[in-house]
C-alpha positions as CSV (number, residue, x, y, z in Angstrom):
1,X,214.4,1.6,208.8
2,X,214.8,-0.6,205.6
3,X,212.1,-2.5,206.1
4,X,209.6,-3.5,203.2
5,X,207.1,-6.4,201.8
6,X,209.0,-7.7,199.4
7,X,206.5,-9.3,197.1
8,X,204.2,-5.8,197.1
9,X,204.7,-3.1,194.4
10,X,205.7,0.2,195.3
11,X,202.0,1.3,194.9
12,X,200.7,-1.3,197.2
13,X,203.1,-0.8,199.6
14,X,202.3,2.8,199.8
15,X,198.4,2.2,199.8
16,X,198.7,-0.5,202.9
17,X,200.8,2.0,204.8
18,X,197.6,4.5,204.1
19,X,194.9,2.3,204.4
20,X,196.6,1.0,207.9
21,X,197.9,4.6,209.1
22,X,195.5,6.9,207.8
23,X,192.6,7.5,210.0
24,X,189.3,5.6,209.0
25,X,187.5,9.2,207.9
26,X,190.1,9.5,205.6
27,X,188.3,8.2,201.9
28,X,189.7,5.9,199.7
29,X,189.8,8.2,196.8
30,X,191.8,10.7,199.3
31,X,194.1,7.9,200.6
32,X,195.2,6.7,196.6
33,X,195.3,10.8,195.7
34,X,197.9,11.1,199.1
35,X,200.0,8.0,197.3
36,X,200.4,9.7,194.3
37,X,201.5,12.8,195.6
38,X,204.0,11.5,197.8
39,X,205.5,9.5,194.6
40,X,205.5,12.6,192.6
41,X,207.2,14.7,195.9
42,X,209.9,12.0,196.1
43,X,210.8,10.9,192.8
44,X,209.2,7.5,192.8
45,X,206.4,7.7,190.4
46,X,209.0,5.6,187.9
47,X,209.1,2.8,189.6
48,X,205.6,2.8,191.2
49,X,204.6,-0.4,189.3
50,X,207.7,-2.2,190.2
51,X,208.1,-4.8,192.9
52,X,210.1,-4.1,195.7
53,X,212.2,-7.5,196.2
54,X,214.5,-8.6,199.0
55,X,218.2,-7.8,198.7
56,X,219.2,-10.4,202.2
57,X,217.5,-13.2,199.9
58,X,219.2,-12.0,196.1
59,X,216.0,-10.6,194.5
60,X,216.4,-7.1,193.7
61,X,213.8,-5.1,191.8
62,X,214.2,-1.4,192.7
63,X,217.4,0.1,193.7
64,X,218.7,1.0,197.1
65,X,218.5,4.7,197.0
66,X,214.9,3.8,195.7
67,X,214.3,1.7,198.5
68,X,215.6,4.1,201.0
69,X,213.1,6.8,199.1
70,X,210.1,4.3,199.8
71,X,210.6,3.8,203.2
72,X,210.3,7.5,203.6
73,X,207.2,7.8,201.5
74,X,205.9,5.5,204.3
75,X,206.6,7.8,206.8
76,X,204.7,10.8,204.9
77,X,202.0,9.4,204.0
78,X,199.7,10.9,206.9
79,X,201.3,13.9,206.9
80,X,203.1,14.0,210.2
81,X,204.8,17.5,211.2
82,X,207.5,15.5,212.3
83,X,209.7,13.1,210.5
84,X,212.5,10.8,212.4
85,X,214.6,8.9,210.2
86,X,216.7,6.2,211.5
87,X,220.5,6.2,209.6
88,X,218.8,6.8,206.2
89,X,221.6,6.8,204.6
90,X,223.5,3.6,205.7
91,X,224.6,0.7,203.5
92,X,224.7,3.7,200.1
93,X,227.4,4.8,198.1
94,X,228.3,8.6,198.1
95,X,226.1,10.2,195.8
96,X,223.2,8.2,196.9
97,X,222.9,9.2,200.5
98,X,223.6,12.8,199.6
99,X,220.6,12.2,197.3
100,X,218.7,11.3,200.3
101,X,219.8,13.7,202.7
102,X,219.4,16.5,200.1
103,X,216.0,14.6,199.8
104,X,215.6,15.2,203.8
105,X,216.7,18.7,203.6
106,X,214.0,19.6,200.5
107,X,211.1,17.6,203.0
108,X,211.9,20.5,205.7
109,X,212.8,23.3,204.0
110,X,209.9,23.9,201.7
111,X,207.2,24.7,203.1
112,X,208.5,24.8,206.7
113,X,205.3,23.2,208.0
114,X,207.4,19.4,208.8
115,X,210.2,19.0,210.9
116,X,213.0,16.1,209.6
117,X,215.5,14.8,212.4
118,X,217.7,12.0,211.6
119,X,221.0,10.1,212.8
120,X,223.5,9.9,210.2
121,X,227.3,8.5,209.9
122,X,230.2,10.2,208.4
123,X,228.2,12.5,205.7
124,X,229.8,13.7,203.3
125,X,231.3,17.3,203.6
126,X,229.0,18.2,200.3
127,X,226.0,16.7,202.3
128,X,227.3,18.3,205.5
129,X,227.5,21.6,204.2
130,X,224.4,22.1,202.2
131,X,221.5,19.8,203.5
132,X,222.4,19.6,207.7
133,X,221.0,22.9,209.3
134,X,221.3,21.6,212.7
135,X,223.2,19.3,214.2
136,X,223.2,18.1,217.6
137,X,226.4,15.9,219.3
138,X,225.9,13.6,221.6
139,X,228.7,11.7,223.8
140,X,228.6,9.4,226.6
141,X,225.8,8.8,228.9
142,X,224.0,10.9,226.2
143,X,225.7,14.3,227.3
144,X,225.3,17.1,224.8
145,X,228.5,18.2,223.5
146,X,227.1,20.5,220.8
147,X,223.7,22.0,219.3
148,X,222.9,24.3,216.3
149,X,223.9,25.1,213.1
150,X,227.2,24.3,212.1
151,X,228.0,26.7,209.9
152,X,230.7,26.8,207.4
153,X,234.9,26.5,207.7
154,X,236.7,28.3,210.7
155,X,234.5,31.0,211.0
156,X,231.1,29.1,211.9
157,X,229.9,28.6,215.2
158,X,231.0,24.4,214.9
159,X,234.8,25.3,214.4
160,X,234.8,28.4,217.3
161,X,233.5,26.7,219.6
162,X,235.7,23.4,219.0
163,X,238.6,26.0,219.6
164,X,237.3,27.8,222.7
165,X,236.8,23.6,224.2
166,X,240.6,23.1,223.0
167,X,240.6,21.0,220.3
168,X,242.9,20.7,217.6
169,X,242.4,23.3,215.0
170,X,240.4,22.6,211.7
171,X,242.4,22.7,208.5
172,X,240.4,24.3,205.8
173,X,239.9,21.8,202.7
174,X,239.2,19.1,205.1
175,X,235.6,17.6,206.3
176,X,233.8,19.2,208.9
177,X,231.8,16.3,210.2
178,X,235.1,14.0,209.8
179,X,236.7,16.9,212.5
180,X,233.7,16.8,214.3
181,X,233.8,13.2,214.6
182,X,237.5,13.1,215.5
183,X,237.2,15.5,218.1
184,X,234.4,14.2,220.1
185,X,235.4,10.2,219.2
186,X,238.8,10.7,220.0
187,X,240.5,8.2,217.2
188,X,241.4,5.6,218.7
189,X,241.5,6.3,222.2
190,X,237.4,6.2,221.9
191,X,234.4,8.6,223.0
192,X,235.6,8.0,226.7
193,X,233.7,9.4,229.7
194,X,236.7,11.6,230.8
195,X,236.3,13.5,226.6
196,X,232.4,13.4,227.2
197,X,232.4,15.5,230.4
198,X,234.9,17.8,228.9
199,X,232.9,18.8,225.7
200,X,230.0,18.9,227.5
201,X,230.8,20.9,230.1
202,X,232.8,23.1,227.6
203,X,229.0,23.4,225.9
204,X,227.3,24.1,229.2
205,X,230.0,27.2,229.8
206,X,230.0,28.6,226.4
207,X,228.0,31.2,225.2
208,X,226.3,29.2,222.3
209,X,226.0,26.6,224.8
210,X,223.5,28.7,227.3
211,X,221.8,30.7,224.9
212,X,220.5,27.4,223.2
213,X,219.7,26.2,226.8
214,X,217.8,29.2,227.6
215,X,215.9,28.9,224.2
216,X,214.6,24.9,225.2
217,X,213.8,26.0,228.3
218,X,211.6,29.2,227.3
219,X,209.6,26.7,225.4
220,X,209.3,24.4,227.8
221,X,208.1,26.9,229.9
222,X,205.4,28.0,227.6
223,X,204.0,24.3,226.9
224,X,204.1,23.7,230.4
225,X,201.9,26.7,230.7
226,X,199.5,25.4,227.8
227,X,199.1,22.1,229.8
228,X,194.9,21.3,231.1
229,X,193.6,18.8,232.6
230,X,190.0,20.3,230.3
231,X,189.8,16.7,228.0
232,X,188.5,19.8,225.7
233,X,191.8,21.9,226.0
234,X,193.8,18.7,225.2
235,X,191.9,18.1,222.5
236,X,192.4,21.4,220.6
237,X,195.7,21.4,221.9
238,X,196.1,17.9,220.3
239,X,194.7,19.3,216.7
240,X,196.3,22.0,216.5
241,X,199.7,20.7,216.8
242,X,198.8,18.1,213.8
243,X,197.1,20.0,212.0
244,X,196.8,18.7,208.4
245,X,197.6,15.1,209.2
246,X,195.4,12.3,208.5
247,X,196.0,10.1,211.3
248,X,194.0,11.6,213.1
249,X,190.3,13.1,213.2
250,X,187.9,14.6,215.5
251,X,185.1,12.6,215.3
252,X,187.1,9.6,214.5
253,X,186.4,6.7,217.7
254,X,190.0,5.7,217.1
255,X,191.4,9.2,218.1
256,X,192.8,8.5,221.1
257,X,194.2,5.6,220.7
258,X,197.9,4.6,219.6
259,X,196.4,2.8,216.3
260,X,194.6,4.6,214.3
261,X,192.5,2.1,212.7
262,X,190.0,-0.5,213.7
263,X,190.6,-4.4,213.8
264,X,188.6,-5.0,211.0
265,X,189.5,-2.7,208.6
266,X,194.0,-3.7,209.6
267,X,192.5,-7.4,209.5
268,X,191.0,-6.7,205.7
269,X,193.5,-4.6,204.7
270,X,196.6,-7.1,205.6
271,X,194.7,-9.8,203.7
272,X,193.8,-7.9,200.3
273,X,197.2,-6.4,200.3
274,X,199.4,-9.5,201.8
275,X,197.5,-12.5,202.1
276,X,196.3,-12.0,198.3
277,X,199.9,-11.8,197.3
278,X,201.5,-14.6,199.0
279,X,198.5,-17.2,197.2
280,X,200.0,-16.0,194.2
281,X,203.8,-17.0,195.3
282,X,205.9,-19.9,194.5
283,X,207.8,-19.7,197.0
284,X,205.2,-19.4,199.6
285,X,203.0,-22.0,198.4
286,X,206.4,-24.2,197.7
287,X,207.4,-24.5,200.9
288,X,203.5,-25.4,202.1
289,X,203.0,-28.3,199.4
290,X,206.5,-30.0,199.4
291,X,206.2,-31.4,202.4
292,X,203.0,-33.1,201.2
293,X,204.3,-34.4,197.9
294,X,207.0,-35.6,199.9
295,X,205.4,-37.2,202.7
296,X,202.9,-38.6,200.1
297,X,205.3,-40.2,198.1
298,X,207.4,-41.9,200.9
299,X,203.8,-42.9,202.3
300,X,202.8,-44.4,199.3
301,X,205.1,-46.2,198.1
302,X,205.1,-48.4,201.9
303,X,201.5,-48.7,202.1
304,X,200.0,-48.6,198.7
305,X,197.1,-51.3,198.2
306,X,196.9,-51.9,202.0
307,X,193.5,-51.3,202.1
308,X,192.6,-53.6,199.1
309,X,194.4,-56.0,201.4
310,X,192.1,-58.8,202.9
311,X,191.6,-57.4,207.1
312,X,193.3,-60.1,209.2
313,X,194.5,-59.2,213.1
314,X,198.1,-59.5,212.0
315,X,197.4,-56.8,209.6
316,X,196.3,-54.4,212.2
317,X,199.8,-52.7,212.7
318,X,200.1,-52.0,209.2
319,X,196.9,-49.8,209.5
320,X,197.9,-48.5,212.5
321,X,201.6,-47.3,211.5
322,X,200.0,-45.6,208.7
323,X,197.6,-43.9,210.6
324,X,200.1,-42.7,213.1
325,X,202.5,-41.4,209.7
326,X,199.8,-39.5,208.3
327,X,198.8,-38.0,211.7
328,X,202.5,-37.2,212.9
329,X,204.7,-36.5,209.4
330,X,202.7,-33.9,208.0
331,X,202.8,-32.1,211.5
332,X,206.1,-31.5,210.6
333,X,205.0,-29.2,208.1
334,X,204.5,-26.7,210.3
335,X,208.5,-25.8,210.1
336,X,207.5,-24.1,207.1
337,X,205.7,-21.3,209.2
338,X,208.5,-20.7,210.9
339,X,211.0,-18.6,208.4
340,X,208.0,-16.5,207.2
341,X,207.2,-15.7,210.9
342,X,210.8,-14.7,210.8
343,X,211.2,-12.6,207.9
344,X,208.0,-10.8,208.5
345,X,209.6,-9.6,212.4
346,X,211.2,-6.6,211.4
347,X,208.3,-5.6,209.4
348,X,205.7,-6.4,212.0
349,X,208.1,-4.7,214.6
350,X,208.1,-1.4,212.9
351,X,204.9,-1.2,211.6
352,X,202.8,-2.2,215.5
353,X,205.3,0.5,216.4
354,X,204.3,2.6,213.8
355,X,200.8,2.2,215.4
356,X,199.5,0.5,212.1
357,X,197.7,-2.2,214.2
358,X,197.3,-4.2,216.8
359,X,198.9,-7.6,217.5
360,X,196.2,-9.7,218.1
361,X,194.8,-8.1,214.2
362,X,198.3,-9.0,212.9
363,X,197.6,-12.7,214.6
364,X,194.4,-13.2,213.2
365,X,195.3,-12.3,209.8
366,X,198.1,-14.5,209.7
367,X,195.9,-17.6,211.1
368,X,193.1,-17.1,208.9
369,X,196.1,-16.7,205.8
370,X,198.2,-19.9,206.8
371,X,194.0,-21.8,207.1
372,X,193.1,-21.1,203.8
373,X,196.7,-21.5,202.0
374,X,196.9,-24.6,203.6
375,X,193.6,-26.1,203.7
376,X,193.2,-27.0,199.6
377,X,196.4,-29.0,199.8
378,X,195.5,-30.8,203.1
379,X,192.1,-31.9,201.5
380,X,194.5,-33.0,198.3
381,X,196.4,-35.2,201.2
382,X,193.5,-36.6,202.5
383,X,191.7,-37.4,199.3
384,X,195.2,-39.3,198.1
385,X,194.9,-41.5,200.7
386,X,191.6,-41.8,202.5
């Protein structure tokens, strides 16, 4: 979930997301106008000029609540009707993640045209209590052990049904989600399969239980019943369930495909928006040219004036053991690639996911960045000694 270019500003991380996300009909005046309103909707517009920064490598420009804010702008930024959010709140102190989940709460509640889902550990009973409509339990083997709103103390649906399964009673002043947590984890006996079959079949049996079953299946029932095999059908079926977002468009080529952009357009956009960037960075550009100034300096100071050096066939190995360093030692260099290929994973993971592009753009960008940051300096090598 916390995943972001560390070296972009908030603004340019939100514009990449657009420009990658948003579908190509989508202007550019529309996609910038979409940023800004998404800052302004979650609080960010404060820290739009600042850089992100990397907290696994010490450098820290915006906070963690702010982080957690961004990575959610990401998500909104083409409007999706529904928004799944992967522990949002983990690795924040108290306040913050009830900050975000209050954040959550506000993204669904005020309009009622989005849907927010997300996993969250131990909330607060604050948090719990006024931002989690619904909650659903699940225990081993995925078996649901409760569904709906939880409600509030002894009297709400949670705590009744929890004392119809027979489980120990809730004491008033304590958390509900820590009792909910201890009665379907089981301390330190653990969430065993024995537990999980009781609950659930405790759910299955219970009033609550089947009317909420008889709810999922009613609309099952009545998708299943919209379902053609008419390309037309789907199509309007399609648009009407995203209406408003701007992933996708009707007379867009890209519309039925998972990404919603074109190669050249991810290809140009990944290079003005982190190719440009990392030109511009000491440590990327450090880790390209010391391993020239190196290798030139060890070079140079066993071979320098060898080819001033009067040509006789004893010399020949000389020449030929510096030939074979500068062909072989600066190969090396290529260990440098490595850790950015690395650090740039989780972000490539959840943004190919995401459906922002396709690997092959995300290849060539990368090729055609690594080429021209390193071909200045390589010329530089081969002028020093050639």
């Amino acid at each position: 979930f916390d995943t972001l270019v560390a070296v972009l500003t908030v603004r340019e991380t939100l514009e990449c997301t657009a420009e990658l996300k948003c579908s190509e009909k989508v202007t550019r005046a529309q996609k910038v106008a979409r940023v800004q309103e998404v800052m302004h909707e979650l609080g960010i517009e404060g820290v739009a000029d600042s850089l992100v920064g990397n907290p696994a490598g010490g450098s820290k420009f915006i906070s963690g609540g702010q982080r957690k804010r961004v990575n959610i702008a990401n998500s909104l930024i083409t409007k999706p009707p529904i928004l799944l959010l992967d522990e949002p709140t983990t690795g924040l102190d108290s306040a913050t993640a009830d900050d975000v989940l209050r954040l959550c709460a506000s993204l669904a509640r005020d309009d009622g045209s989005r849907a927010v889902a997300a996993t969250v550990h131990s909330p607060s009973s604050r948090a719990f209590r006024l931002y989690v409509d619904k909650v659903l339990c699940l225990g081993y083997g995925g078996r649901v052990l409760f569904s709906g709103a939880p409600g509030i103390g002894r009297n709400g649906p949670l705590c009744m049904h929890l004392d119809a399964a027979g489980a120990p009673s809730f004491t008033e002043g304590d958390s509900l989600a820590d009792h909910m947590m201890s009665v379907f984890g089981g301390g330190v006996e653990g969430n065993s399969e024995e537990r999980s079959l009781h609950f659930s079949k405790a759910w299955n049996e219970s009033p609550i239980g089947k009317t909420e079953q008889d709810r999922i299946a009613d609309i099952v029932r009545i998708q299943s019943s919209k379902r053609s095999d008419d390309d037309f059908a789907a199509t309007a079926l399609l648009q009407s369930a995203a209406m408003g977002t701007l992933a996708w468009h009707p007379t867009d080529k890209h519309r039925n495909q998972v990404v919603a952009t074109g190669f050249w357009q991810g290809f140009k956009t990944l290079f003005y928006y982190r190719s440009r960037r990392s030109f511009v960075d000491p440590e990327y550009i450090g880790a390209r040219l010391g391993d020239k100034i190196l290798y030139g300096f060890i070079m140079a100071t066993l071979w320098w004036g060898e080819a001033s050096r009067q040509r006789r066939d004893d010399q020949v190995n000389n020449v030929l053991g510096l030939l074979w360093f500068i062909c072989v030692l600066p190969g090396y260099g290529a260990s440098a690639y490595i850790p950015q290929l690395i650090l740039d994973r989780p972000v490539f993971l959840r943004e190919s996911a995401d459906g922002c592009y396709w690997s092959t753009t995300y290849l060539f960008a990368k090729m055609v960045e690594e080429f021209l940051a390193i071909l200045p300096l390589s010329l530089i090598f081969m002028a020093f000694f050639f």
